[in-house]
C-alpha positions, 0 to 999 in steps of 0.5 A, spaced: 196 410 131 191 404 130 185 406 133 186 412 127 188 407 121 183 402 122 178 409 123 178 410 116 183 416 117 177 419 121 181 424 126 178 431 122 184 435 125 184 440 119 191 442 120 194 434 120 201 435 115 201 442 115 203 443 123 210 447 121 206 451 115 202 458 117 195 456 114 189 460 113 182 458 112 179 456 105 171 457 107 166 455 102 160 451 101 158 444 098 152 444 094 149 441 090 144 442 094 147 444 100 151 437 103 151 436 111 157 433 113 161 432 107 169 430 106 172 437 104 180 436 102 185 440 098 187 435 092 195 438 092 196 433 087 190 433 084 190 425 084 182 424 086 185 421 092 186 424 101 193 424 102 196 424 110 199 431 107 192 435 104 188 439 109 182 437 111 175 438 113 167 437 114 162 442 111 156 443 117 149 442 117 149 448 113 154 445 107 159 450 109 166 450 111 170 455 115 165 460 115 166 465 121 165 461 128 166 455 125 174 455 125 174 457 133 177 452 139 183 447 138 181 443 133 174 445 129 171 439 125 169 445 119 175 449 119 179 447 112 186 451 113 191 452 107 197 454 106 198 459 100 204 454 097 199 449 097 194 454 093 199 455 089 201 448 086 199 448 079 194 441 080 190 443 087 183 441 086 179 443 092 174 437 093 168 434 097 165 428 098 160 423 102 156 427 107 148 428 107 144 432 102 140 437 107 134 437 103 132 429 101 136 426 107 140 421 103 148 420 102 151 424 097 155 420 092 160 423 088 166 428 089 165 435 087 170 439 085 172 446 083 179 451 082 181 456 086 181 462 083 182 467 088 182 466 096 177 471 101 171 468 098 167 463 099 168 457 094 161 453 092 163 447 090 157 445 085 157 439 079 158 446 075 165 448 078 166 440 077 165 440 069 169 447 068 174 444 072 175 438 066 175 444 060 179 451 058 178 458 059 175 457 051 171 451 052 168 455 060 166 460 055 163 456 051 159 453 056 156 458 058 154 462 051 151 455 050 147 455 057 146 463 056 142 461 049 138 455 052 135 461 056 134 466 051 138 468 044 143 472 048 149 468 048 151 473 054 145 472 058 149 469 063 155 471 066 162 467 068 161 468 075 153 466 074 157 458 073 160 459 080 154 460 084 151 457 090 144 456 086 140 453 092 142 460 097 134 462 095 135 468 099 141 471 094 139 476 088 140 470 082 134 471 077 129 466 078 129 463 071 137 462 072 137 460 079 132 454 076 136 453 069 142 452 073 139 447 078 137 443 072 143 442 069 147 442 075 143 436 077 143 433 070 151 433 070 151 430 077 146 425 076 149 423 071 155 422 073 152 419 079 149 413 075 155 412 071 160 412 077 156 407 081 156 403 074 162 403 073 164 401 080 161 395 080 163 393 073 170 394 075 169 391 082 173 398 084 171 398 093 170 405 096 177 404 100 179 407 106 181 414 105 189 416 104 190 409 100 192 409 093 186 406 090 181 412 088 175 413 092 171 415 087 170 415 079 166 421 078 172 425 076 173 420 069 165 422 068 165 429 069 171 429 063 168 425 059 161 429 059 166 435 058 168 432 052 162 430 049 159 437 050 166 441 047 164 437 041 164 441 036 156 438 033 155 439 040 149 444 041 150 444 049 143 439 050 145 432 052 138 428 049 140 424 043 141 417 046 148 417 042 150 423 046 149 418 052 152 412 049 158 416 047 159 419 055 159 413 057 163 409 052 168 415 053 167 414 062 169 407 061 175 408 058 177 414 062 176 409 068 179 404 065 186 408 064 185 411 072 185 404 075 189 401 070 187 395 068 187 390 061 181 390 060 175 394 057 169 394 061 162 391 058 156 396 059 149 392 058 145 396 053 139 396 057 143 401 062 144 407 056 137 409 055 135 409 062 140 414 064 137 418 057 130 417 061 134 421 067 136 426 064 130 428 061 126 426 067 130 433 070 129 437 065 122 436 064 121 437 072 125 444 071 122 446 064 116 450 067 115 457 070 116 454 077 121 458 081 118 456 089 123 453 092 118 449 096 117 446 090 123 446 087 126 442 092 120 437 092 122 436 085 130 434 087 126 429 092 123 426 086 130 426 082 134 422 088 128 417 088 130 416 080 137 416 081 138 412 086 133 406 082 138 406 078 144 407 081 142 401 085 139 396 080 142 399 073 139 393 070 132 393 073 130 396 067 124 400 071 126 407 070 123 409 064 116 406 068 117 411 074 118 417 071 113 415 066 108 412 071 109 413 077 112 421 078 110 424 071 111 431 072 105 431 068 101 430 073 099 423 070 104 419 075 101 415 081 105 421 085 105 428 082 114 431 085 110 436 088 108 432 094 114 430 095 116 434 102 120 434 108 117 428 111 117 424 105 121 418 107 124 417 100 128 410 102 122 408 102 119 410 097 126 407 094 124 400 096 117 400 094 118 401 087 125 396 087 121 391 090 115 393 086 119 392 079 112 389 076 109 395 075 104 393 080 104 400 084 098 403 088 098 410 089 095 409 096 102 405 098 106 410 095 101 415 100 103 412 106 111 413 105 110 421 105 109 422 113 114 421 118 115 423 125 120 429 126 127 426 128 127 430 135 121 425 137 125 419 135 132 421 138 130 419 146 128 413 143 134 411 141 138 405 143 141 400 139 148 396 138 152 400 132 158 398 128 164 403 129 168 405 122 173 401 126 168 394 126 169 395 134 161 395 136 158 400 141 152 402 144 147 408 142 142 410 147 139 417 150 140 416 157 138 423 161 137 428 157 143 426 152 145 421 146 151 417 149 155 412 146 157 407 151 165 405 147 169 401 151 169 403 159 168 409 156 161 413 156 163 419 151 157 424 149 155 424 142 154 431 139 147 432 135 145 436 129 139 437 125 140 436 118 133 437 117 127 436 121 127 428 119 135 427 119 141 428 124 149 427 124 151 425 130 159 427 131 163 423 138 169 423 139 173 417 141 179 419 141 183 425 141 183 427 134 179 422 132 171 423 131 165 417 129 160 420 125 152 417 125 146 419 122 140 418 124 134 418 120 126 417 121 123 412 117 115 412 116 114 407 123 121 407 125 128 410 125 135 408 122 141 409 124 146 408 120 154 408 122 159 407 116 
């Protein structure tokens, strides 16, 4: 029992509270992209917050859950089972969080939502459905007349279920033009949402606690209801690029928070952050405004947009943005970087520290250069031995010892199972106790890997 509280409530039994109740399983898919190992739990209450009570699972390598095999053997990690009297509560939510984004390799940050609006089908989970969960059957259908017209002149070109898709499933039927619309703004939104989050965290000192606290685990929500606001505006032509549009999501966000979390007073966001964010939003549309529907390419420009939103959600107030998009990844092809080369082994962390680092402005093509090689993760992974901390701040030992990647816990010698994110990145899952699972990523870096356990 302590071995779990002090795991973060890692056991991923996704049966746990709903014992005595027939469930079946809910299979769907994070994606914005496809998210590795992402916390899915059914928000009965649709507080933001786990609860001992709610079903849980993890999206596989591939973002999905409950898809057919993955809900086999006692007590899988990617099966989310429901009962249909939790489906039914007015205020369920199905929710995703944390995990990997499969094609940049990095943590994925936020919570994506959606309502269930039928079972039997698989629910994508995309900053889309997140949006359309803060706005009514009207405002949803304004929505997507508004999206339809940014694509042409028919208001209907794009139809309710287009907003429901998995836009990064690149062998569906989706017209590319609309496959590359939705991409963009489903980054848009959640970008967005992302750097606001990770501001407003900070300037309300709100910890990522450990899941089933009271506390939120995320503010995303709040920003995604304010960004609905702003868009159901009625001046609101369905584009966000005047900086009063920004400035009126982030003021809205910020008391939205506030109330969330209940405190006094009003948080003071520095004026240098508002325009930045600006810049984010059209460094996107500006990636994705072309003719370019590859999806080699439109995943080297997703890799250019972490880049950007992570500088800023990690220094708000370095001021720097406006100078990368502008110097370093114009897609104009007069940046030190064209996104286009931006591919799989591309080490974007590092990348990330370099321009931090380099805030002056003295970037050099040649050092950005050396970032777009690494070794695959299958070369690194028999190299692997190192000390790590548990989630439960209990340290052990990760060593690939003959032919297997073990963990050495205790006098225990426990075999971690691996799976490839990508070509450069692996989620490691160990049991260590019954229904309690350590999950470790391991990343290669341009000379090195990473393994990073909490």
């Amino acid at each position: 029992m302590s071995l779990s509280l002090l795991s973060g409530c890692a056991a991923d039994d996704p049966d746990a509270g709903t014992a005595n109740a027939p469930s079946l399983p809910m299979k769907g898919v994070v994606s914005a992209s496809h998210v590795a190992g992402a916390r899915v739990f059914f928000d009965v209450d649709g507080d933001y917050r786990w609860q001992y009570y709610e079903p849980f699972s993890r999206s596989g390598t591939a973002g999905t859950f409950s898809q057919p095999g993955q809900c086999s053997g006692s007590n899988p990690a990617h099966c989310l089972k429901v009962t249909r009297l939790q489906t039914e509560s007015p205020d369920a939510l199905l929710r995703a969080y944390g995990g990997r984004d499969r094609i940049t390799g990095e943590p994925f940050h936020g919570m994506l939502s959606r309502k269930i609006t039928t079972t039997g089908v698989t629910q994508v989970l995309s900053p889309i459905t997140t949006l359309l969960t803060y706005m009514d059957a009207y405002e949803q259908n304004r929505l997507r007349e508004n999206e339809g017209r940014h694509l042409g002149d028919d208001p209907n070109y794009l139809s309710t279920s287009d907003l429901y898709l998995d836009y990064f499933d690149f062998d569906s039927t989706l017209d590319g033009d609309k496959r590359v619309h939705l991409i963009k703004r489903s980054l848009q939104f959640h970008k967005t949402a992302d750097v606001i989050d990770a501001l407003l965290q900070d300037l309300y000192n709100i910890d990522h606690l450990a899941e089933g606290s009271n506390d939120p685990i995320s503010v995303t929500g709040p920003v995604y209801a304010a960004i609905a606001e702003v868009m159901m505006e009625p001046r609101f032509d369905g584009e966000i690029s005047p900086q009063k549009t920004i400035n009126d999501i982030i003021e809205r966000a910020n008391e939205l928070v506030q109330e969330l979390i209940n405190v006094s007073d009003l948080a003071d966001v520095d004026t240098a952050f508002n325009p930045q964010v600006l810049d984010l939003w059209q460094f996107i549309g500006d990636l994705y405004d072309g003719d370019e529907t590859e999806q080699t390419t439109l995943e080297s420009y997703l890799r250019a947009v972490e880049i950007v939103t992570t500088v800023l959600r990690e220094k708000p107030l370095l001021n720097i943005v406006n100078d990368i998009t502008a110097d370093v990844l114009n897609p104009k092809g007069t940046g030190h970087l064209d996104p286009a080369v931006l591919g799989p082994a591309a080490d974007l962390r590092g990348i990330i520290d370099y321009l931090i680092a380099k805030s002056s402005n003295d970037w050099h093509e040649s050092e950005l250069e050396d970032y777009l090689t690494r070794q695959s993760i299958s070369d690194k992974l028999a190299k692997i031995d190192r000390k790590i901390e548990l989630s439960s701040g209990e340290e052990a030992q990760l060593a690939y010892d003959d032919g297997t990647l073990k963990l050495q816990y205790g006098d225990e010698s426990l075999q971690a199972e691996i799976h490839e994110i990508n070509d450069y990145t692996a989620q490691v899952s160990i049991e260590i106790a019954p229904g309690v699972r350590e999950w470790i990523t391991i990343k290669s870096t341009k000379d090195d890997y990473e393994v990073i356990s909490r």
